[in-house]
PDB file of N, CA, C, O and CB in Angstrom:
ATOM      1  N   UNK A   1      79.125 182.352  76.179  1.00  0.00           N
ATOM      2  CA  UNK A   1      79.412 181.582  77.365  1.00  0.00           C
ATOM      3  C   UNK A   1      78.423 180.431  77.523  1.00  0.00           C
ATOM      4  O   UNK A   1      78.772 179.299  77.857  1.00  0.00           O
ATOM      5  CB  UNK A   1      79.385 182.476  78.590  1.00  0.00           C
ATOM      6  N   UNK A   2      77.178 180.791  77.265  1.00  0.00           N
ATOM      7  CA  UNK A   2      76.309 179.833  77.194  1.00  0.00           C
ATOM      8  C   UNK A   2      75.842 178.260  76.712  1.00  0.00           C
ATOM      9  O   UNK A   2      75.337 177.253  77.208  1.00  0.00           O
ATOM     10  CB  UNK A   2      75.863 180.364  76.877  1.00  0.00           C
ATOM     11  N   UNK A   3      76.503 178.880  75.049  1.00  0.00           N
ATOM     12  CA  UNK A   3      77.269 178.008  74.412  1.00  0.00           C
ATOM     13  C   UNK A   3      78.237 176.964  74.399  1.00  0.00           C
ATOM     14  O   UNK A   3      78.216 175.797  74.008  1.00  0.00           O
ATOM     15  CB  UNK A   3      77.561 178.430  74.031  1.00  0.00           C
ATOM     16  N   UNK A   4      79.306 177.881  75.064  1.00  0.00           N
ATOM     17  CA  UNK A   4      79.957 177.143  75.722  1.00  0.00           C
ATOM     18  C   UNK A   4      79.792 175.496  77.144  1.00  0.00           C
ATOM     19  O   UNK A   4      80.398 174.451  77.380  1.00  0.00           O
ATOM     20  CB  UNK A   4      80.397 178.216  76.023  1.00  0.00           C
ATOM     21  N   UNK A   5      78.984 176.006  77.507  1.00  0.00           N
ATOM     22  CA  UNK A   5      78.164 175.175  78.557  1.00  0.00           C
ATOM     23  C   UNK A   5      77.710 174.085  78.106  1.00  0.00           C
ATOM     24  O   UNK A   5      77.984 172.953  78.504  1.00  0.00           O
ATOM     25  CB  UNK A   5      77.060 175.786  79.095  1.00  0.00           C
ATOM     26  N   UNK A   6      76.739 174.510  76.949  1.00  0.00           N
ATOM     27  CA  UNK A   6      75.864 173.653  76.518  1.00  0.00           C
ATOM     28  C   UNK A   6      76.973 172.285  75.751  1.00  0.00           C
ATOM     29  O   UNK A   6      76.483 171.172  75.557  1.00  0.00           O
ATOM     30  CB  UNK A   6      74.727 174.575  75.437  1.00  0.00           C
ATOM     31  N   UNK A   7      78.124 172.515  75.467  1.00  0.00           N
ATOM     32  CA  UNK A   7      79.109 171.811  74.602  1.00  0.00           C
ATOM     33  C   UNK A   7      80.062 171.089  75.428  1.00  0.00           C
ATOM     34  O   UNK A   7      80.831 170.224  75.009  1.00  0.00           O
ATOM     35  CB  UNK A   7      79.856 172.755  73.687  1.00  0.00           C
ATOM     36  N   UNK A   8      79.967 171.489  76.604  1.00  0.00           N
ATOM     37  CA  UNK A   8      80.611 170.697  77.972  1.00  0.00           C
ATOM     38  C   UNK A   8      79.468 169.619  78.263  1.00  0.00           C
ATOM     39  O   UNK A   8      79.688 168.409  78.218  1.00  0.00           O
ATOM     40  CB  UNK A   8      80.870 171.852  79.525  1.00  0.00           C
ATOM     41  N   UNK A   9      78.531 170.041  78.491  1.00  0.00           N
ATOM     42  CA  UNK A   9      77.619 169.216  79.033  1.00  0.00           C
ATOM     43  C   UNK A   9      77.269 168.165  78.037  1.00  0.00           C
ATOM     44  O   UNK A   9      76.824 167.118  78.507  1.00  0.00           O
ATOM     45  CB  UNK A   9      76.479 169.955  79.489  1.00  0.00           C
ATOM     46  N   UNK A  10      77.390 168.259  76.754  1.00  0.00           N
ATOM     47  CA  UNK A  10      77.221 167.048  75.885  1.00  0.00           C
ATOM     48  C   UNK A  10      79.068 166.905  75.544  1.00  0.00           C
ATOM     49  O   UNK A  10      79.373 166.332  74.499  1.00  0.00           O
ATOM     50  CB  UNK A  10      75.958 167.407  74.257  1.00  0.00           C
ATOM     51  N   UNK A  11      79.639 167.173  76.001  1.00  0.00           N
ATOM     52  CA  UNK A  11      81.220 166.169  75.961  1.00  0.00           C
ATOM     53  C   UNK A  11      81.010 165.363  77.549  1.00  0.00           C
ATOM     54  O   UNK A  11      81.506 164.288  77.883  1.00  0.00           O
ATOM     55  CB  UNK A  11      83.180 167.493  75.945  1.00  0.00           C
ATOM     56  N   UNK A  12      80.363 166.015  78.141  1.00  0.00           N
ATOM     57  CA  UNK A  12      80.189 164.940  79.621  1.00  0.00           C
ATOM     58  C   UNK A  12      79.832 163.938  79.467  1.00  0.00           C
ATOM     59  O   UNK A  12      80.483 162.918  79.693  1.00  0.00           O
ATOM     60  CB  UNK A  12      79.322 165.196  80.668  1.00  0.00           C
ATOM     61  N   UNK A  13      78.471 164.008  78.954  1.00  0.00           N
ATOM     62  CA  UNK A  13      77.846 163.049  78.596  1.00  0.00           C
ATOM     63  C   UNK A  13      77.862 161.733  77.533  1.00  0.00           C
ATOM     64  O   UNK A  13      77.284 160.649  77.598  1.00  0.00           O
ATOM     65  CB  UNK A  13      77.163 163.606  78.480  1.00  0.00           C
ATOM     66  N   UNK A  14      78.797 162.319  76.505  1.00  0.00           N
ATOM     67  CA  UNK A  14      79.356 161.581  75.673  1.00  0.00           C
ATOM     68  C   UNK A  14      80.763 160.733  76.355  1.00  0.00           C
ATOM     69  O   UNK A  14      80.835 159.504  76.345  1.00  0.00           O
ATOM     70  CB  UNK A  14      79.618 162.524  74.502  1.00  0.00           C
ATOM     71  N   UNK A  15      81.917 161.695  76.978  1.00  0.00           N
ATOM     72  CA  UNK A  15      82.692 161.108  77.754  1.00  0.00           C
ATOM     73  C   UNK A  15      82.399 159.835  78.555  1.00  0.00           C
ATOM     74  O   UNK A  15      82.955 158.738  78.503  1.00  0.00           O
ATOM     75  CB  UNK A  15      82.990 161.958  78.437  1.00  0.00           C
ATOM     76  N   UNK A  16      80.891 160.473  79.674  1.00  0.00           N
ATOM     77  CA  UNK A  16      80.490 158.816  80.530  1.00  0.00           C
ATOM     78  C   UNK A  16      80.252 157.612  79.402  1.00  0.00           C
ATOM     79  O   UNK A  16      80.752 156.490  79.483  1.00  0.00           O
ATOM     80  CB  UNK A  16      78.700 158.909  81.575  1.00  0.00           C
ATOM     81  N   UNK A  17      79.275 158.140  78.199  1.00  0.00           N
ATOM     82  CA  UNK A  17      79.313 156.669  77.331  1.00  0.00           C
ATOM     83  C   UNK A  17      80.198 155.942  76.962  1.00  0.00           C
ATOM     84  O   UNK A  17      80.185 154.723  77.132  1.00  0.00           O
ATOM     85  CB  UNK A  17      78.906 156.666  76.295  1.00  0.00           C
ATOM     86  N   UNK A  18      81.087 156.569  76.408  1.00  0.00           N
ATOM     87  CA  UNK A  18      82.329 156.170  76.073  1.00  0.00           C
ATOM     88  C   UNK A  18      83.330 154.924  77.049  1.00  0.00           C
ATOM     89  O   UNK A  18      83.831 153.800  77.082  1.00  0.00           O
ATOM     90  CB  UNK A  18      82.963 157.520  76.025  1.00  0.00           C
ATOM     91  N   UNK A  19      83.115 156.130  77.691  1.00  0.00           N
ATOM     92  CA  UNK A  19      84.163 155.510  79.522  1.00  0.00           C
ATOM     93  C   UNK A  19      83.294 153.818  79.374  1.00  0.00           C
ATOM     94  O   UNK A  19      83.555 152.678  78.990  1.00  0.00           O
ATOM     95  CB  UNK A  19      83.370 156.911  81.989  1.00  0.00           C
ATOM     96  N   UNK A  20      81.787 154.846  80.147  1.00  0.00           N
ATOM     97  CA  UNK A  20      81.048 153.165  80.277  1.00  0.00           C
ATOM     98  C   UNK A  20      81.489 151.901  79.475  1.00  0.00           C
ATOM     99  O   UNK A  20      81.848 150.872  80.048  1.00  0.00           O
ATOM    100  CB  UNK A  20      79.509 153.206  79.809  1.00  0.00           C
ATOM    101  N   UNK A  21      81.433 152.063  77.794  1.00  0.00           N
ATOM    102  CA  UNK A  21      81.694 151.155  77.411  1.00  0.00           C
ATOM    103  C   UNK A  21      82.722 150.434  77.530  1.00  0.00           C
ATOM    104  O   UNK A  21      82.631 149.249  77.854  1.00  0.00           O
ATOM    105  CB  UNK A  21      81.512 151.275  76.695  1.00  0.00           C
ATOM    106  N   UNK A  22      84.128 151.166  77.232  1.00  0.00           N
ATOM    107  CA  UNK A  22      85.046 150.647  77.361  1.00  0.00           C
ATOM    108  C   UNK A  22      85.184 149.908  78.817  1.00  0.00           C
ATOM    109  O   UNK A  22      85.271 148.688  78.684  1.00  0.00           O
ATOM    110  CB  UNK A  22      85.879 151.520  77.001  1.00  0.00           C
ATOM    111  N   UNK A  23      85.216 150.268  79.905  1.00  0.00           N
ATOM    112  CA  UNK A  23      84.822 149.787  80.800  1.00  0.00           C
ATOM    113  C   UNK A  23      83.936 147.755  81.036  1.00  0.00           C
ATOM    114  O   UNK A  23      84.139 146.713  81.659  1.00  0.00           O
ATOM    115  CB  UNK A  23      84.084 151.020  80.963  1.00  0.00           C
ATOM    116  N   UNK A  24      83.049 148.300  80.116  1.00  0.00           N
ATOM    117  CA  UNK A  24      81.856 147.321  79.910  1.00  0.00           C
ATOM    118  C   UNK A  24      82.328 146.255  79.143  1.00  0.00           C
ATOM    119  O   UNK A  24      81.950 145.106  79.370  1.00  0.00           O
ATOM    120  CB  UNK A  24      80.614 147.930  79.199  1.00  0.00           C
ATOM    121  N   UNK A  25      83.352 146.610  77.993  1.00  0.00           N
ATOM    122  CA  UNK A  25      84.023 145.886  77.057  1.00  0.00           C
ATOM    123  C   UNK A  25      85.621 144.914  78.063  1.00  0.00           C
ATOM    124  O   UNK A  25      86.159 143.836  77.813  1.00  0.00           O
ATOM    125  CB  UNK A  25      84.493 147.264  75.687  1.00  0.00           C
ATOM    126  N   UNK A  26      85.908 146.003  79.229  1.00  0.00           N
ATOM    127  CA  UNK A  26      87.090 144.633  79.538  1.00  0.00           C
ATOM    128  C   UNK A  26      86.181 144.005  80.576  1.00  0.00           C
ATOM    129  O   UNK A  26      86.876 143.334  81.338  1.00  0.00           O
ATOM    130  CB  UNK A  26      88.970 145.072  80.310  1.00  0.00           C
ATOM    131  N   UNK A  27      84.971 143.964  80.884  1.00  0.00           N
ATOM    132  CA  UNK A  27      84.239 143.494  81.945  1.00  0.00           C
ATOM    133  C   UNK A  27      84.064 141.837  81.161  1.00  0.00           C
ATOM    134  O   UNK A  27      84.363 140.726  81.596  1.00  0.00           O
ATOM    135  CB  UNK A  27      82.679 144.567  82.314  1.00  0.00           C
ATOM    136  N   UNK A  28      83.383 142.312  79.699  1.00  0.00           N
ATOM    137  CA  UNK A  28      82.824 140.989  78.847  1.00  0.00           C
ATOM    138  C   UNK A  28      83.730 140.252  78.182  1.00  0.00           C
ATOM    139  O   UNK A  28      83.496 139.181  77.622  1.00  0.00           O
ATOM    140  CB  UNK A  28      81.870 141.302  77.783  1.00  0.00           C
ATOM    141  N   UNK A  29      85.244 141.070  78.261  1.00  0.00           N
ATOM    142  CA  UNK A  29      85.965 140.312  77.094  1.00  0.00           C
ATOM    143  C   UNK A  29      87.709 140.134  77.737  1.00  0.00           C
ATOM    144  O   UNK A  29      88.843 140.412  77.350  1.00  0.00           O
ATOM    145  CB  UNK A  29      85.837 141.434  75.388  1.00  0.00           C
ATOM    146  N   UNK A  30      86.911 139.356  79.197  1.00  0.00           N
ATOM    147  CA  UNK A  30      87.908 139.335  80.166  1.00  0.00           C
ATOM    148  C   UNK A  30      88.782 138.305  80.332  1.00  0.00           C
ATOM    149  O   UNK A  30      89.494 138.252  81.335  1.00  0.00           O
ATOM    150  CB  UNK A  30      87.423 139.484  81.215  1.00  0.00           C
ATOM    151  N   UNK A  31      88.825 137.298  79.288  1.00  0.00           N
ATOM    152  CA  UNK A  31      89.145 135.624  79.079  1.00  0.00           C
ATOM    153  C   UNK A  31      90.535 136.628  78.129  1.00  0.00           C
ATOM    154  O   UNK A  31      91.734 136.351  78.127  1.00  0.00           O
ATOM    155  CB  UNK A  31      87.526 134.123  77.931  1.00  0.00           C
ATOM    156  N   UNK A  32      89.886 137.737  77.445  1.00  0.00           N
ATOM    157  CA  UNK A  32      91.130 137.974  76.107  1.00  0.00           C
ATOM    158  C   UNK A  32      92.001 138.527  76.737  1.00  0.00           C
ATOM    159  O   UNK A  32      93.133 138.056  76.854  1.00  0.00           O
ATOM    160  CB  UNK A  32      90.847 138.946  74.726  1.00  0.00           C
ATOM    161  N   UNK A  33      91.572 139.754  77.313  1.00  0.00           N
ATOM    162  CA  UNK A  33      92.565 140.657  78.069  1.00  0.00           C
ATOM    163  C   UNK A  33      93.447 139.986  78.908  1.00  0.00           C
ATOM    164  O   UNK A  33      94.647 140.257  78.857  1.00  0.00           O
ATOM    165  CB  UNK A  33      91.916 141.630  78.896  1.00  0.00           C
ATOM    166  N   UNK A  34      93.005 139.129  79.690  1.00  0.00           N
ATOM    167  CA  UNK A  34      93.566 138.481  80.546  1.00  0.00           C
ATOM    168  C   UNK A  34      94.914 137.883  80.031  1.00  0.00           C
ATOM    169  O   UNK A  34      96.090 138.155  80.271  1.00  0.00           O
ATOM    170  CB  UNK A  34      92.663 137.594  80.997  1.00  0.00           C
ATOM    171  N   UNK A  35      94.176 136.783  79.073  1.00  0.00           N
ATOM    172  CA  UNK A  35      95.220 135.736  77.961  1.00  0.00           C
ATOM    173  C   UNK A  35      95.946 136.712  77.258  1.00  0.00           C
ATOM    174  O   UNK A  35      96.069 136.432  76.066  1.00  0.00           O
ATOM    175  CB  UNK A  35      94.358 134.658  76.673  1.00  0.00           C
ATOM    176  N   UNK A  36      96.600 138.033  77.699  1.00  0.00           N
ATOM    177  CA  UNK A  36      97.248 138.585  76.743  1.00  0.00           C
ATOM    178  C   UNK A  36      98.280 138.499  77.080  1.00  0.00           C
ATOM    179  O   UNK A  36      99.297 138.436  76.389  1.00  0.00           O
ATOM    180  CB  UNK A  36      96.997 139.648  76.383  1.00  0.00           C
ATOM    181  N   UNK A  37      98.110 138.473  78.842  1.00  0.00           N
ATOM    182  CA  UNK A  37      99.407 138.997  79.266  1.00  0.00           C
ATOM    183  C   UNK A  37     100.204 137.353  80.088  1.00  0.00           C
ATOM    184  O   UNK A  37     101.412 137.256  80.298  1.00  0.00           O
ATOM    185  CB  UNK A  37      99.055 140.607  80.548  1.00  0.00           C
ATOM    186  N   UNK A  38      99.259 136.336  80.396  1.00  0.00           N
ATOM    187  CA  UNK A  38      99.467 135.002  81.183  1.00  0.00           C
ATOM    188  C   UNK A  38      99.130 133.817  80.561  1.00  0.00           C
ATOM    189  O   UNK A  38      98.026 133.788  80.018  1.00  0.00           O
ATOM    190  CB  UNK A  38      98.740 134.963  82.372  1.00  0.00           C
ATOM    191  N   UNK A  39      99.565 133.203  80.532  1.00  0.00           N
ATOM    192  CA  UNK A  39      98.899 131.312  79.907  1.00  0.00           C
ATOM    193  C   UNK A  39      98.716 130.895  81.143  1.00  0.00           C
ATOM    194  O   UNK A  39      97.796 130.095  81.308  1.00  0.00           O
ATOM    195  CB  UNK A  39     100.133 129.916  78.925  1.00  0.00           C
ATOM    196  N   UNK A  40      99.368 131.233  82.099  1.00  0.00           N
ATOM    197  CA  UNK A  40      98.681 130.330  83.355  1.00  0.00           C
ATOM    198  C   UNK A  40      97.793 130.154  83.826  1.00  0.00           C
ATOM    199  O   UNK A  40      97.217 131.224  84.026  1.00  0.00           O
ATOM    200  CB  UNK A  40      98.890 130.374  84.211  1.00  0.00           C
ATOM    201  N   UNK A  41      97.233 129.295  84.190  1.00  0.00           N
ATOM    202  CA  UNK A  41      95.837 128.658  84.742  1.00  0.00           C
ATOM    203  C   UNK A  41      95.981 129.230  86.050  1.00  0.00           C
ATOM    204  O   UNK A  41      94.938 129.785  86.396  1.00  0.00           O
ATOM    205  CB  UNK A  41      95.635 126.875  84.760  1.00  0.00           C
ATOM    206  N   UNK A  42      96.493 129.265  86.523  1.00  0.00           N
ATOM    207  CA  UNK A  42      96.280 129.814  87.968  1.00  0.00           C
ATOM    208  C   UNK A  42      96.383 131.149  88.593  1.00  0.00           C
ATOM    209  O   UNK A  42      95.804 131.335  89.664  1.00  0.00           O
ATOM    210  CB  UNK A  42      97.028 129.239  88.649  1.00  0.00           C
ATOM    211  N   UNK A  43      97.159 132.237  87.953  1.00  0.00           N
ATOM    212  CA  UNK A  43      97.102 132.888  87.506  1.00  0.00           C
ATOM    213  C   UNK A  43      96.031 133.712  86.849  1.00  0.00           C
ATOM    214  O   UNK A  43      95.650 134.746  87.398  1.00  0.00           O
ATOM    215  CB  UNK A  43      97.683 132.557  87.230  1.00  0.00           C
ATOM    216  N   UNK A  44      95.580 133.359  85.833  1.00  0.00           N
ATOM    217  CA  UNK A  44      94.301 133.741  85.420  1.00  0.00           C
ATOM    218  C   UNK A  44      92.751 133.482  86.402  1.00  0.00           C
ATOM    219  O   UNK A  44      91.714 134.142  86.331  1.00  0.00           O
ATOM    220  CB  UNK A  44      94.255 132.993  84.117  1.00  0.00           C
ATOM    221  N   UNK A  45      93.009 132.488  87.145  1.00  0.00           N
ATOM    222  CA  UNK A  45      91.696 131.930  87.830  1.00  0.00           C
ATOM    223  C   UNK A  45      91.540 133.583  88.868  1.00  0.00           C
ATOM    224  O   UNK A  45      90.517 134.253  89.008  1.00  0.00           O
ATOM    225  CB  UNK A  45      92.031 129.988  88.974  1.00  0.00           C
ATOM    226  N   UNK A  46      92.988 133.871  89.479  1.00  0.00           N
ATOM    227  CA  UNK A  46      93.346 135.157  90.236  1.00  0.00           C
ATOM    228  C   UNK A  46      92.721 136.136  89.750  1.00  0.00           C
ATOM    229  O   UNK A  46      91.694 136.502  90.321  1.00  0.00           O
ATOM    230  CB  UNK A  46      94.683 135.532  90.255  1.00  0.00           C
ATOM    231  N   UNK A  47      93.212 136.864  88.484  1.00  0.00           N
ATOM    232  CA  UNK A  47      93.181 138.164  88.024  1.00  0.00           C
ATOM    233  C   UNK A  47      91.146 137.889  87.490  1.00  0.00           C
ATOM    234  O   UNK A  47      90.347 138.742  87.877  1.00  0.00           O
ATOM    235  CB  UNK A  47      94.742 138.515  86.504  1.00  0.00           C
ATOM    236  N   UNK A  48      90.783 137.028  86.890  1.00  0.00           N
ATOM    237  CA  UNK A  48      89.180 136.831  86.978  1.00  0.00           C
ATOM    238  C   UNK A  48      88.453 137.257  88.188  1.00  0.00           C
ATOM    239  O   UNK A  48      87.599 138.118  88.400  1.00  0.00           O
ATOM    240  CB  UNK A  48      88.823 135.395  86.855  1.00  0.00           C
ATOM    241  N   UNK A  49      88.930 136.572  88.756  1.00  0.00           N
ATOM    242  CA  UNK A  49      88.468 136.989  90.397  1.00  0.00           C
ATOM    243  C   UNK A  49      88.478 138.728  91.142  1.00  0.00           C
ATOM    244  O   UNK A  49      87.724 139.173  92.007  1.00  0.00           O
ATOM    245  CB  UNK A  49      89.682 136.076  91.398  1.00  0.00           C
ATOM    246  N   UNK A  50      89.232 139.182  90.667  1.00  0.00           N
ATOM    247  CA  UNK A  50      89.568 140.450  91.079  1.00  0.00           C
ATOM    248  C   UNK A  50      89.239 141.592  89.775  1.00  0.00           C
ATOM    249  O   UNK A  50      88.855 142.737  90.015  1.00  0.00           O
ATOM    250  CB  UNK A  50      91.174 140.377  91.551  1.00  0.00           C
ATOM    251  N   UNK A  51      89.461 141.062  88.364  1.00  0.00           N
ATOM    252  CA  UNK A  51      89.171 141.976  87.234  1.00  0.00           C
ATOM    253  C   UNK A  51      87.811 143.162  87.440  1.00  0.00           C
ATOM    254  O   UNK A  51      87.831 144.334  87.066  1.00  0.00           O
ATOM    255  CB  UNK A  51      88.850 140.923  85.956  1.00  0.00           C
ATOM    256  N   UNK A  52      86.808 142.529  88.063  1.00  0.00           N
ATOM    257  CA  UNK A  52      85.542 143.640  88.336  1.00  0.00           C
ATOM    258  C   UNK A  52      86.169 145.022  89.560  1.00  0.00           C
ATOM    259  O   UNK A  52      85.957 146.234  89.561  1.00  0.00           O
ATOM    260  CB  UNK A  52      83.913 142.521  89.255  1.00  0.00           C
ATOM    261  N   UNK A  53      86.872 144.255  90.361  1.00  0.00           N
ATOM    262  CA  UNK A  53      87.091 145.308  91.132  1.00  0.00           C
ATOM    263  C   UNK A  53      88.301 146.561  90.303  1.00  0.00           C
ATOM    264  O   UNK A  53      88.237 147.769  90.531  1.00  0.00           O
ATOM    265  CB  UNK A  53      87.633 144.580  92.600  1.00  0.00           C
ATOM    266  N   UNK A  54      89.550 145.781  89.146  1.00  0.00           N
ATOM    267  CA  UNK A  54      89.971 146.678  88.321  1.00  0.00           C
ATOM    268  C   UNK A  54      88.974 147.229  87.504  1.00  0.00           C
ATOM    269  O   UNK A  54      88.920 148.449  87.663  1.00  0.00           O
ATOM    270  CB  UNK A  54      90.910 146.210  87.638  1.00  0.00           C
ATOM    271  N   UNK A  55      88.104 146.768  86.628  1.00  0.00           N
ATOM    272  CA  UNK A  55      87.382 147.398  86.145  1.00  0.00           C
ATOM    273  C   UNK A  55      86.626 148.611  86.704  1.00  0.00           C
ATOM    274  O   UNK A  55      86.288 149.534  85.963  1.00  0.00           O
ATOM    275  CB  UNK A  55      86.835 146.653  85.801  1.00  0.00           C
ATOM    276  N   UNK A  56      86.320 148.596  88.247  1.00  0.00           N
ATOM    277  CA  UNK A  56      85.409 149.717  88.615  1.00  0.00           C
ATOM    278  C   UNK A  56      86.564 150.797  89.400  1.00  0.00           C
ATOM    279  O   UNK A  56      86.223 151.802  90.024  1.00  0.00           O
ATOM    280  CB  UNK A  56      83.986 149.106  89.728  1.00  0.00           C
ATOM    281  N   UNK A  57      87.928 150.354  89.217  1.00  0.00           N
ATOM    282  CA  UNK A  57      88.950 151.407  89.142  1.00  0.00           C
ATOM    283  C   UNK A  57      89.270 151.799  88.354  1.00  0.00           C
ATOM    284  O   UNK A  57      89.878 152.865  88.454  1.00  0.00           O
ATOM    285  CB  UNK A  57      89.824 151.339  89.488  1.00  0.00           C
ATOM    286  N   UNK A  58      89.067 151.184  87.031  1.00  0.00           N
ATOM    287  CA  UNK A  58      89.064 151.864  85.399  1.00  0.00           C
ATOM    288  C   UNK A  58      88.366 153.498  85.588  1.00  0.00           C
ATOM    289  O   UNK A  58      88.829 154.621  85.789  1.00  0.00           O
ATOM    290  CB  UNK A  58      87.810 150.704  84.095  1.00  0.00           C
ATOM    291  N   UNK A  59      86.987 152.902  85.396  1.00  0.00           N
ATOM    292  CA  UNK A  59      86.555 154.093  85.298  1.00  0.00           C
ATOM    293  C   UNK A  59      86.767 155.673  86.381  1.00  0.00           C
ATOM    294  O   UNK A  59      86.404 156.755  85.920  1.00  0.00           O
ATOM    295  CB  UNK A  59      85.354 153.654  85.200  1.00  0.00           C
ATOM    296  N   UNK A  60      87.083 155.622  87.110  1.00  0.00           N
ATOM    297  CA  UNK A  60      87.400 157.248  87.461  1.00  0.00           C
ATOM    298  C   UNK A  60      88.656 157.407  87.308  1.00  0.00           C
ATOM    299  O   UNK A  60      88.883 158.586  87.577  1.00  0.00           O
ATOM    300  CB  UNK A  60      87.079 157.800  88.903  1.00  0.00           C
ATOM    301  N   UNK A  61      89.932 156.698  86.927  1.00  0.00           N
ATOM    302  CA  UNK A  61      90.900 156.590  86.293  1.00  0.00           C
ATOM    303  C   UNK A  61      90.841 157.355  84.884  1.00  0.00           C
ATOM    304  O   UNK A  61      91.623 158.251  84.568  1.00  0.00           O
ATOM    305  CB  UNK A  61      91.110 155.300  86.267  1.00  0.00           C
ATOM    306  N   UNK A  62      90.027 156.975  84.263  1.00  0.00           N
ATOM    307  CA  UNK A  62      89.948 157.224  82.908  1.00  0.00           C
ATOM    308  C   UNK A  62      89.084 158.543  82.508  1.00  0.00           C
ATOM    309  O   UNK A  62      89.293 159.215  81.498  1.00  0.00           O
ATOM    310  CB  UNK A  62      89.388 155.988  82.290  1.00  0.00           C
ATOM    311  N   UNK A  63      87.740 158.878  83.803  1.00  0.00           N
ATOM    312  CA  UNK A  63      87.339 160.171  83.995  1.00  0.00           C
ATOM    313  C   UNK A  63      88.271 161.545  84.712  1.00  0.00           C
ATOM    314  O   UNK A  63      87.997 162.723  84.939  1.00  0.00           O
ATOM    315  CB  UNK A  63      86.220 159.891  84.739  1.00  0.00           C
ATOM    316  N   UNK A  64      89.427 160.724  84.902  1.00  0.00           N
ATOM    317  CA  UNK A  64      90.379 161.818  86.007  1.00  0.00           C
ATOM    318  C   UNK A  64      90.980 162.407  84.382  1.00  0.00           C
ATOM    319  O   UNK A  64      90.989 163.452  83.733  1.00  0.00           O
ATOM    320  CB  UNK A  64      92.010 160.833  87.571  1.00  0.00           C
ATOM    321  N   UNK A  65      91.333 161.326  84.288  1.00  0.00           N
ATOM    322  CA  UNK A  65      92.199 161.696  82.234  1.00  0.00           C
ATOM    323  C   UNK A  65      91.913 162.406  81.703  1.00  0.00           C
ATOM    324  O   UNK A  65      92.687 163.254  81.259  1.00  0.00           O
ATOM    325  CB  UNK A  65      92.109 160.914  80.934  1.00  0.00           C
ATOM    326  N   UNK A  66      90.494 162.390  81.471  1.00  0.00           N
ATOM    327  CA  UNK A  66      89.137 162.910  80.528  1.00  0.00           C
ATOM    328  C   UNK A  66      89.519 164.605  80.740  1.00  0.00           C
ATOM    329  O   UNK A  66      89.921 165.354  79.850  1.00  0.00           O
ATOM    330  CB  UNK A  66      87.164 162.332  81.334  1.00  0.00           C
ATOM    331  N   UNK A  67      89.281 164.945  82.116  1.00  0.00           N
ATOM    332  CA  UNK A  67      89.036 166.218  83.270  1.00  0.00           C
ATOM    333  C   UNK A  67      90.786 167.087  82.641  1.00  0.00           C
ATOM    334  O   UNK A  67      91.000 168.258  82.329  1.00  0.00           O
ATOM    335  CB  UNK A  67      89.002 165.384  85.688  1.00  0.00           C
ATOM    336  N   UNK A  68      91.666 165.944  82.672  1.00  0.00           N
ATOM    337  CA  UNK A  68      92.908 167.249  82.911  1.00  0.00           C
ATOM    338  C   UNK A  68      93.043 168.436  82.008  1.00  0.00           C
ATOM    339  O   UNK A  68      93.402 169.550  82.391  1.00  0.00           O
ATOM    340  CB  UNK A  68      94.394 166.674  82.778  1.00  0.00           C
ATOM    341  N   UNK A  69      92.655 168.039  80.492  1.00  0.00           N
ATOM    342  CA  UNK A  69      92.286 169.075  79.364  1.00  0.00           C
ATOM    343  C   UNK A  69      91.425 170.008  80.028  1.00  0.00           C
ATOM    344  O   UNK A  69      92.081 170.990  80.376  1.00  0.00           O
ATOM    345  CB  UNK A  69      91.527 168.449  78.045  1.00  0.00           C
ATOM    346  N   UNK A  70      90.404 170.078  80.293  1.00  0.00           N
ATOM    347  CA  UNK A  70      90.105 171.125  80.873  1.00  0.00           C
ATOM    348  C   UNK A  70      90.578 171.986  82.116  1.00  0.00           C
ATOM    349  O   UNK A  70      90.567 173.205  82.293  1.00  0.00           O
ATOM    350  CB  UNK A  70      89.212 170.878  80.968  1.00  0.00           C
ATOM    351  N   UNK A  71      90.993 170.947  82.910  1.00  0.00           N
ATOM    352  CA  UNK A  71      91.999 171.692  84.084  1.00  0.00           C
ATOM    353  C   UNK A  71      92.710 172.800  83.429  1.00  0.00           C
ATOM    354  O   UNK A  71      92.571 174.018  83.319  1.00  0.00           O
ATOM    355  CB  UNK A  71      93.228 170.646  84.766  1.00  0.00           C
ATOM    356  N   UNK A  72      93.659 171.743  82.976  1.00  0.00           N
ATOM    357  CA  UNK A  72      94.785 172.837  82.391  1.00  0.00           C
ATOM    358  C   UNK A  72      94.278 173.982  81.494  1.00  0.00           C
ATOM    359  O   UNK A  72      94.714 175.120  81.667  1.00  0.00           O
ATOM    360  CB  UNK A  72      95.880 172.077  81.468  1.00  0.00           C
ATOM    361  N   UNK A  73      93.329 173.699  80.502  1.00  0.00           N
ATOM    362  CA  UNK A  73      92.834 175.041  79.980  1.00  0.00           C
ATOM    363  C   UNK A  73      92.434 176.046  80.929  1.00  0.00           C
ATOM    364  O   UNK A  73      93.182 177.021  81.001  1.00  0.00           O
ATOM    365  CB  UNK A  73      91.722 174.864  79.148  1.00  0.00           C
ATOM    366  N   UNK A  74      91.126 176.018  81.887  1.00  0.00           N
ATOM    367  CA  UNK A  74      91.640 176.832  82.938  1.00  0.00           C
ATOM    368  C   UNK A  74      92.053 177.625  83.734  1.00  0.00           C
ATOM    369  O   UNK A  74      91.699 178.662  84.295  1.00  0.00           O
ATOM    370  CB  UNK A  74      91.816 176.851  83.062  1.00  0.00           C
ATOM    371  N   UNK A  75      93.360 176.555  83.662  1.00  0.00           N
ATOM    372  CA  UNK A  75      94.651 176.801  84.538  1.00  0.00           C
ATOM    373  C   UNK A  75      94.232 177.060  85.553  1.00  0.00           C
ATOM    374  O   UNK A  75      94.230 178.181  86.061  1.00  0.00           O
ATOM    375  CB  UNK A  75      95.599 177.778  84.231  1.00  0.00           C
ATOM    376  N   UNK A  76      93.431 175.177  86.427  1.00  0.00           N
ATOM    377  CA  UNK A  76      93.346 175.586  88.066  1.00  0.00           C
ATOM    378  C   UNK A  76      94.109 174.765  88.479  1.00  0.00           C
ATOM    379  O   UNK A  76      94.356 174.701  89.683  1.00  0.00           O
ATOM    380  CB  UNK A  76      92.002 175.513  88.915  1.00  0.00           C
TER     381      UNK A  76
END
């Protein structure tokens, strides 16, 4: 059981790095993401403006994801 613990607690921890980065990566490389989906100039000036606040909804989005595998193993 112990074991067990110890192997959660470094998938946690590995999970937040992970998360973080990706996270960190549409924060810096927000001209691309953006231009993937719009050519518009005005448009884009928008979604720039607001992208940090998606970005910091990324992450517990993506930690809720992380969590359901274990939920369901579980079974709560």
């Amino acid at each position: 059981m112990k074991k067990a613990k110890e192997y959660m607690t470094v998938l946690n921890h590995a999970s937040f790095v992970v998360i973080s980065i990706l996270v960190g990566c549409l924060i810096c490389r927000k001209e691309m993401v953006i231009g993937i989906f719009t050519d518009i100039e005005s448009v884009k000036q928008q979604a720039y403006a607001v992208i940090g606040i998606a970005a910091a909804g990324t992450f517990p989005d993506m930690w809720q994801g992380y969590l359901q595998g274990p939920i369901k193993a579980l079974a709560l």
